[in-house]
ZANUKE-293610 format. One record per residue: residue number from 1; residue in three letters; x negated, y negated, z of N, C-alpha, C in turn. Coordinates in steps of 0.05 Angstrom, whole numbers. Each point is the difference from the previous one (the first is absolute). Layout:
REM ZANUKE-293610
SITE    i   aa     nxx     nyy     nzz    caxx    cayy    cazz     cxx     cyy     czz
SITE  NUM  ALA       X       Y       Z       X       Y       Z       X       Y       Z
...
REM end
This chain:
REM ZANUKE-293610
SITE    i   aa     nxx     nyy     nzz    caxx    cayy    cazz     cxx     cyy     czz
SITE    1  UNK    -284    -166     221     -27      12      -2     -16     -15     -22
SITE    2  UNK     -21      -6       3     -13     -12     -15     -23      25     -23
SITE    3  UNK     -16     -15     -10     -11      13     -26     -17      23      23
SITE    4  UNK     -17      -7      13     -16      19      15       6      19      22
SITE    5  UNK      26      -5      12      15      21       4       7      16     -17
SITE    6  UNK      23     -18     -18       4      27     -23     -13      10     -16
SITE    7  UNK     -31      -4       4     -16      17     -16     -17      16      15
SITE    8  UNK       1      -1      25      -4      19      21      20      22       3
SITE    9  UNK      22      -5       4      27      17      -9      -4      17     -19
SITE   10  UNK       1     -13     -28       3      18     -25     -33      17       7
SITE   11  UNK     -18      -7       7     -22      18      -7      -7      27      17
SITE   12  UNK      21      -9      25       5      34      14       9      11     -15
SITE   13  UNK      14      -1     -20      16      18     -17     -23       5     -25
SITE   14  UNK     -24     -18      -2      -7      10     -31      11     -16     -13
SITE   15  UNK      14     -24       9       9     -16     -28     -16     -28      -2
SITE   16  UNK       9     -25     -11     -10     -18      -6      15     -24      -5
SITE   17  UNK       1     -17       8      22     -24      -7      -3      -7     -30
SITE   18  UNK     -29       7      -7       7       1     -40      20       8      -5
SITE   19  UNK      -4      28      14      24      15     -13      31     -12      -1
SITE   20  UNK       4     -19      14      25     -10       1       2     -20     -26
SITE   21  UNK      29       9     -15       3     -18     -32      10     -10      15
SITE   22  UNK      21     -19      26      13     -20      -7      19       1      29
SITE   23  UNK       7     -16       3      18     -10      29      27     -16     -10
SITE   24  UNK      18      12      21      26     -14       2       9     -11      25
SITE   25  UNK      13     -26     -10      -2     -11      25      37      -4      11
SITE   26  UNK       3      14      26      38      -3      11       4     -32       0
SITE   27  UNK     -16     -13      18      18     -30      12     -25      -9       8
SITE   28  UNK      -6     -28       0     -23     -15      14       2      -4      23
SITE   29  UNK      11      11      17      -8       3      34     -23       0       2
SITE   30  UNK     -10      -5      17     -37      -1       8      -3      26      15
SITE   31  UNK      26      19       6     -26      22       8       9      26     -18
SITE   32  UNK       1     -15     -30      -2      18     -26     -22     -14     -22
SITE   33  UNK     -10     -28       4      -5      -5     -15     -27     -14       2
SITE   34  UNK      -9       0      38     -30     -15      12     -19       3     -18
SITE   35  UNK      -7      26      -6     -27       1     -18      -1      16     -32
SITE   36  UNK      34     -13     -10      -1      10     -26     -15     -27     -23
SITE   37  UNK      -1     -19       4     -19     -17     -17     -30      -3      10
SITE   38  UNK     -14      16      17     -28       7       6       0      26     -19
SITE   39  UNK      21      18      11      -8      26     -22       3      -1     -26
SITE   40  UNK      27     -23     -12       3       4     -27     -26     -11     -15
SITE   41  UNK     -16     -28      14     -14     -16      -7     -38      13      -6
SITE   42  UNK       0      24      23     -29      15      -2       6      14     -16
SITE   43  UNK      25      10      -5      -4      25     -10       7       5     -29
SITE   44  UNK      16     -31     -11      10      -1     -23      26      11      -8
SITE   45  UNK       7      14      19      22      15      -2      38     -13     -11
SITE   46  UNK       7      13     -16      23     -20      -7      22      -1      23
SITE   47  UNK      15     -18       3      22       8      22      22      -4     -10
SITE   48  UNK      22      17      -2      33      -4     -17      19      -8      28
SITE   49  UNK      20     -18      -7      20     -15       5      25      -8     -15
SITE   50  UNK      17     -14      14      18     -13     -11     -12     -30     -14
SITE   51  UNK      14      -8     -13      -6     -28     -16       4     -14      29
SITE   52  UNK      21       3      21      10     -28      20     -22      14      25
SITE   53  UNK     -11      23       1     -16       2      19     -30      -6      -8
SITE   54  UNK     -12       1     -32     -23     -20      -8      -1     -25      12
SITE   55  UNK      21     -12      -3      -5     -31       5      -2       6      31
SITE   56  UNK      19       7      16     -19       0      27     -24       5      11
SITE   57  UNK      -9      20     -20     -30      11       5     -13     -21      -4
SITE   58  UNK      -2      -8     -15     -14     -27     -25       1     -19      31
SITE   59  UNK      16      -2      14       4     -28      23     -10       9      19
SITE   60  UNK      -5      29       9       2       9      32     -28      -4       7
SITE   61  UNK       1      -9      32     -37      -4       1     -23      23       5
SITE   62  UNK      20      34       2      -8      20     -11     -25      -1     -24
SITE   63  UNK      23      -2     -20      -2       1     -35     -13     -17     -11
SITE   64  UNK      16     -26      11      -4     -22     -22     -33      -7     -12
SITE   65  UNK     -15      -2     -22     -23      -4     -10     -16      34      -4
SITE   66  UNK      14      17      13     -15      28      -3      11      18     -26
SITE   67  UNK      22     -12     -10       8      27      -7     -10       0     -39
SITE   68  UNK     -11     -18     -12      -6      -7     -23      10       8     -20
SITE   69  UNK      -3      19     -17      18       9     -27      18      29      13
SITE   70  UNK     -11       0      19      10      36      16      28      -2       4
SITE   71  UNK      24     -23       4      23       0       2      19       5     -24
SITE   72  UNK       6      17       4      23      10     -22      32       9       6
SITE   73  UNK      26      -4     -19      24       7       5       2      25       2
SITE   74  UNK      33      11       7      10      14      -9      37      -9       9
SITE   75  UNK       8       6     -17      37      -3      -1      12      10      17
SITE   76  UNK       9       0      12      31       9      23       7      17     -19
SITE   77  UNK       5      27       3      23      12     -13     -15      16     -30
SITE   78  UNK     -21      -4      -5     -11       8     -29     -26      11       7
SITE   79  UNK       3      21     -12     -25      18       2     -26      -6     -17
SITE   80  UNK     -19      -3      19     -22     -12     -12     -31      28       6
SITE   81  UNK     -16       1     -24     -13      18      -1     -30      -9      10
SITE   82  UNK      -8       8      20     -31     -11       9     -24      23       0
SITE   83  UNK     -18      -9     -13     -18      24       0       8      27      -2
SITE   84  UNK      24      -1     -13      17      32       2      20      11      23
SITE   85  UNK      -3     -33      10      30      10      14      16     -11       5
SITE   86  UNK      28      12       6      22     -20     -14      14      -7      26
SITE   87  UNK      -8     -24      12      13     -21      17      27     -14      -6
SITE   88  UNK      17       1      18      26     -17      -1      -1      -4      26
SITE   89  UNK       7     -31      -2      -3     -17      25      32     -11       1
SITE   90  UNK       8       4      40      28     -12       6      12     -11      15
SITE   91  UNK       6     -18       2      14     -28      19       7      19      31
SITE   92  UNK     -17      -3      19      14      15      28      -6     -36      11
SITE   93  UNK      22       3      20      10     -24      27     -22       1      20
SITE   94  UNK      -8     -20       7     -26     -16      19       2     -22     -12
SITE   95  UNK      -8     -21      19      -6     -22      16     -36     -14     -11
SITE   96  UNK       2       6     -24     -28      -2     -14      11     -16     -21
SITE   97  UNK     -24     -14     -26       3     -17     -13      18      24     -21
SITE   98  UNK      -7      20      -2      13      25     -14     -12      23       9
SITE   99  UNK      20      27       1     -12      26       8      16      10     -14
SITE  100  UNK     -27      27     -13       4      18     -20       1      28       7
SITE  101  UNK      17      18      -9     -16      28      -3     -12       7     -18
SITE  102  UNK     -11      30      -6      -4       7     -17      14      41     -14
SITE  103  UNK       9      -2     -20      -2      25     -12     -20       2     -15
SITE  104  UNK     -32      22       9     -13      12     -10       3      24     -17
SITE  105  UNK      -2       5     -29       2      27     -13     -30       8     -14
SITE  106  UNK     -13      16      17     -27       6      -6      -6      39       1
SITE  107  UNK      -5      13     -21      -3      21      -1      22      17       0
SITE  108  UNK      23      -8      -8      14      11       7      23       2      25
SITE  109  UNK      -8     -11      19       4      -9      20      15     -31      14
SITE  110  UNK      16      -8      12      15     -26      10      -4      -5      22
SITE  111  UNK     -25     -22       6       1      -7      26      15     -32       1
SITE  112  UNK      16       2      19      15     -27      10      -7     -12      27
SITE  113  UNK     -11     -20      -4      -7     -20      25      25     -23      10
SITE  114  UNK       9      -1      22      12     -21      19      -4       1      19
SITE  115  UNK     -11     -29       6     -13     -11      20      15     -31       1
SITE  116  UNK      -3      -8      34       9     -22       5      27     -11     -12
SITE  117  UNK      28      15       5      13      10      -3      26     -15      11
SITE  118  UNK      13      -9       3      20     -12      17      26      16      -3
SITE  119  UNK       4       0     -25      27      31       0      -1      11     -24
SITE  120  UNK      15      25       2       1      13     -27      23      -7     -14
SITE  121  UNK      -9      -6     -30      25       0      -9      -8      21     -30
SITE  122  UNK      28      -1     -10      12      18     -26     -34       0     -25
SITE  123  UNK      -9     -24      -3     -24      -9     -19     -16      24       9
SITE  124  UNK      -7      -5      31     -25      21      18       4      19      -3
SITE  125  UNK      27       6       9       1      41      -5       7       8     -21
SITE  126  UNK      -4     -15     -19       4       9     -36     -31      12       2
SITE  127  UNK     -16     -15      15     -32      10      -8      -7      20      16
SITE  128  UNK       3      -5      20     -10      21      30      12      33      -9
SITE  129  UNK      24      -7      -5      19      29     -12     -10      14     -15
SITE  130  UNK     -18      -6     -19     -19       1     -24     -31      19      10
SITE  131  UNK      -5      -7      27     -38       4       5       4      34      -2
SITE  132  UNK     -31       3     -14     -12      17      15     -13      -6      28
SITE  133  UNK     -14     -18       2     -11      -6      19      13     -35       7
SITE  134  UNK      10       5      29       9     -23      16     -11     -22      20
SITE  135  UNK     -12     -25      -5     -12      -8      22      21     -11      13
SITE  136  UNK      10      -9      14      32      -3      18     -19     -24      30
SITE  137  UNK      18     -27       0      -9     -10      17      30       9      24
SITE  138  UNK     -19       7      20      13       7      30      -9     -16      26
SITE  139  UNK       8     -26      -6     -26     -22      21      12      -1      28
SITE  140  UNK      28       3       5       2       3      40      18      14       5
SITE  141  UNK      -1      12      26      30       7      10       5     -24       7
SITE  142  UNK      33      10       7      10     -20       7      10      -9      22
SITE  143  UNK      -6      21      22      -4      -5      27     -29     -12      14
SITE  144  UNK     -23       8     -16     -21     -14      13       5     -26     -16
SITE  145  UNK      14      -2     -18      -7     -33       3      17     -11       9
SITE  146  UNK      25       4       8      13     -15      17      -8      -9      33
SITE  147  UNK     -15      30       0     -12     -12      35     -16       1      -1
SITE  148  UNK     -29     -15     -30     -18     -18      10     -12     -14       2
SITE  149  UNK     -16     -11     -17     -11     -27      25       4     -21     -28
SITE  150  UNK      15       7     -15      -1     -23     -23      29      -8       6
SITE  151  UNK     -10     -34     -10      21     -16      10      25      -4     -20
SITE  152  UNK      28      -4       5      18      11     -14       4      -7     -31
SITE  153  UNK     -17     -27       0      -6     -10     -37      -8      25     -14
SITE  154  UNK     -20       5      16     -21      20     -10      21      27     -11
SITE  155  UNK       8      10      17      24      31       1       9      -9     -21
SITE  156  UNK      22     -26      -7      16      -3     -11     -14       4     -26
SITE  157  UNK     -21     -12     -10     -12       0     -20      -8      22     -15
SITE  158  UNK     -14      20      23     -11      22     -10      27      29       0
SITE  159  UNK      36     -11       0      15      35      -7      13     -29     -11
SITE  160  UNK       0     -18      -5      16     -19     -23      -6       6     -30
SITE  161  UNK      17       3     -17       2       6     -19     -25      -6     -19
SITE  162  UNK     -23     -18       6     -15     -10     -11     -27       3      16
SITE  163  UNK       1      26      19     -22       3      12      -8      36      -9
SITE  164  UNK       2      12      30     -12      25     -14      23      26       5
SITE  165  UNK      -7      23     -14      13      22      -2      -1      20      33
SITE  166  UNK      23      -1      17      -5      19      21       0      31       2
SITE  167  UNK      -8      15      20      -6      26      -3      28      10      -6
SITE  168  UNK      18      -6      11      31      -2     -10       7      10     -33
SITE  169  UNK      -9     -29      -2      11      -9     -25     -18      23     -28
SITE  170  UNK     -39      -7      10       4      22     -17      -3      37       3
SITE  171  UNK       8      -3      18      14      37      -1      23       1      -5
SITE  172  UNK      23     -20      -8      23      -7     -10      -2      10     -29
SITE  173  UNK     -28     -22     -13      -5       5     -31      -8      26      -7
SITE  174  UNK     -13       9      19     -13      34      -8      23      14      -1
SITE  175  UNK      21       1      16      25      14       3      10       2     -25
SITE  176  UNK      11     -32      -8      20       1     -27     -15       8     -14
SITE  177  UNK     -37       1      -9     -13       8     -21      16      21      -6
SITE  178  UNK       1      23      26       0      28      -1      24       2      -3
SITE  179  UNK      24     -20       4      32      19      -6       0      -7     -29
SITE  180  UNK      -3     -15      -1       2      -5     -26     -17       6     -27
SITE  181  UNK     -23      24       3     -10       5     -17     -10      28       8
SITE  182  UNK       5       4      18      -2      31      16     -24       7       0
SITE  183  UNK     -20     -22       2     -33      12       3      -6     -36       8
SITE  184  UNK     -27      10       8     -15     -24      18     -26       0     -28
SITE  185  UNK     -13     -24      11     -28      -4     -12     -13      19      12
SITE  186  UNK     -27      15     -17     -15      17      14     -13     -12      23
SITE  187  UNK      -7     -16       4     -20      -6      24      14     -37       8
SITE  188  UNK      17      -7      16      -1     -21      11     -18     -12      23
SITE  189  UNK      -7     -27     -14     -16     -15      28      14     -23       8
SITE  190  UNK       3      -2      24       4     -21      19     -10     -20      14
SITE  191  UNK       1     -21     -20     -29     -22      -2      12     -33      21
SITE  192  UNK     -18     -12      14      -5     -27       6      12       6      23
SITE  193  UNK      -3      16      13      12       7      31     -12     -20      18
SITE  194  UNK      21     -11      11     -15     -24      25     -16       4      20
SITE  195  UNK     -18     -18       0      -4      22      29       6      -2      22
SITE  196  UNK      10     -25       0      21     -10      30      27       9       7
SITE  197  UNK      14       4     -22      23      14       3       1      23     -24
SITE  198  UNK     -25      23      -4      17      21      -4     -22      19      13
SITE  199  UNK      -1      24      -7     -25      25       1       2      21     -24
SITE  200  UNK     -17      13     -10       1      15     -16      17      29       3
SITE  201  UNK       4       0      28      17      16       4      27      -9       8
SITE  202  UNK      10     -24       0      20       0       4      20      -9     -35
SITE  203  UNK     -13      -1     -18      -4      -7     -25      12      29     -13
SITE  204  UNK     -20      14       6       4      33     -15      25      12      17
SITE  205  UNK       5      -3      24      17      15       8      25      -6      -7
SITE  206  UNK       4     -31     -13      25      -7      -5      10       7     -31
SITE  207  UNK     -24      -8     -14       6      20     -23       2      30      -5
SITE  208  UNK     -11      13       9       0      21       2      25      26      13
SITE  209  UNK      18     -22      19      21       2       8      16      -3     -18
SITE  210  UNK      11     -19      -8       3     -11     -24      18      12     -24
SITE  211  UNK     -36      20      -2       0      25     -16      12      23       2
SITE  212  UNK     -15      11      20      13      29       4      28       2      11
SITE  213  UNK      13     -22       6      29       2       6       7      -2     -23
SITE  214  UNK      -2     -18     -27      16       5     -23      -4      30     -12
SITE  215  UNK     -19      14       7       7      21     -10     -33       5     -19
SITE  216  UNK     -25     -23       8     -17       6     -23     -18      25       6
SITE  217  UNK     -16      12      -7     -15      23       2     -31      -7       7
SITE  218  UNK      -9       3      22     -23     -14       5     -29       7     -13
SITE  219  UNK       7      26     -17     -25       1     -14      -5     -19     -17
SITE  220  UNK      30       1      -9      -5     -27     -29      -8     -19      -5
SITE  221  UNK     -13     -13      26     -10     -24      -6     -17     -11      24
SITE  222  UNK     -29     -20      -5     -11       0      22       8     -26       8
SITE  223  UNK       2     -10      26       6     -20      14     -36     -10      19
SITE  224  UNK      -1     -18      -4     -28     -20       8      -3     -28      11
SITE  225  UNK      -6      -8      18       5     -36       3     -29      -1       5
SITE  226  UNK      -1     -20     -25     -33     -24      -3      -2     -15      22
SITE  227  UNK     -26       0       5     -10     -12      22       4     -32      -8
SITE  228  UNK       1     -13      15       2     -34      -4     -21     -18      12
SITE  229  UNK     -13      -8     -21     -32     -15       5      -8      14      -9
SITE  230  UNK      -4      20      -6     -39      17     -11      20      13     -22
SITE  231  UNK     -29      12     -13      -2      21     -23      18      21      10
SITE  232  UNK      21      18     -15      12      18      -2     -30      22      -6
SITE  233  UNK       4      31      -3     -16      16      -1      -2       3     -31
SITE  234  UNK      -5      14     -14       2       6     -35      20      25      -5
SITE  235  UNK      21     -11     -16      26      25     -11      -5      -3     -32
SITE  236  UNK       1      27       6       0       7     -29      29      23      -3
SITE  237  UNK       2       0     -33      28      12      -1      -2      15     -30
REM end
């Protein structure tokens, strides 16, 4: 989305892209990162990274010449405080120059983002285990993509260890969240759903299964899958 979308976006709600202190960026794929050096560059806005994902920005023909003093670090593993809130950024698997998550602690509150995802490991669910709030990538089943129309490089690439997280895999992670800590995040989302091989309902139903067979209590927590391409709606918490 570019600057005038997302400021068409934010202003159904009454907000303002002023209002935004600052952007984080997962991995330089181009369809995370098309019109983040138009927006960082109008808008002044700072953008945080890794040190090894700067220098790609710095090269990409996205970025490169837009992004001016607005590029800034942050450490793998060390909690860093922005505008009042305390970001920790963490090594997740893809097929990118680097891909990050993030642990958000803002108000009291833990939101954890993974996205573009290739598998979970021990690092990931040290954080995820942690959310209040979960964004959880759930990008295919794994029957529509076996029967369709992408060619077998492609398959292999995207449930290979270095591609993305399946509906499988993460209603697997929601599972262990819950044995192992005997409560879920309050509200999980189920983000970067394909749209060739998944549906939003075939996404929720696998987690949600998932769930209520281990035994979780369905008031406890809300379950959601973000739309892929456009603006999500506005949550507040």
């Amino acid at each position: 989305m570019g600057p005038r979308s997302c400021a068409k976006k934010l202003s159904e709600h009454s907000l303002s892209l002023g209002q935004v202190d600052f952007i984080l960026v997962t991995h330089d794929h181009i369809d995370h990162i098309k019109a983040l050096g138009i927006i960082s560059s109008r808008l002044c806005k700072p953008v945080y990274t890794t040190e090894r994902l700067k220098g790609a920005l710095l090269q990409n023909i996205c970025t490169r010449g837009r992004m001016g003093g607005n590029l800034h670090t942050v450490r793998e593993g060390e909690k860093e405080v922005i505008c009042g809130v305390e970001v920790t950024c963490f090594e997740v698997s893809h097929d990118a120059t680097q891909t990050i998550g993030y642990s958000i602690r803002f108000d009291g509150k833990t939101i954890t983002l993974v996205t573009d995802c290739g598998r979970m490991t021990p690092q990931i669910f040290s954080y995820v285990r942690e959310s209040d709030i979960l964004i959880l990538e759930s990008n295919y089943d794994e029957k529509m993509l076996a029967e369709g129309a992408y060619p077998p490089v492609l398959q292999e690439r995207i449930r290979g260890g270095n591609g993305h997280l399946s509906n499988t895999e993460a209603a697997r992670t929601l599972k262990n969240i819950f044995l192992e800590n005997n409560r879920l995040p309050k509200h999980i989302f189920l983000c970067h759903l394909s749209d060739n091989n998944n549906t939003p309902e075939l996404a929720l139903s696998c987690s949600l299964e998932a769930l209520l067979s281990s035994g979780a209590d369905r008031e406890s927590f809300t379950l959601d899958a973000l739309p892929r391409g456009k603006a999500s709606g506005l949550y507040t918490f």
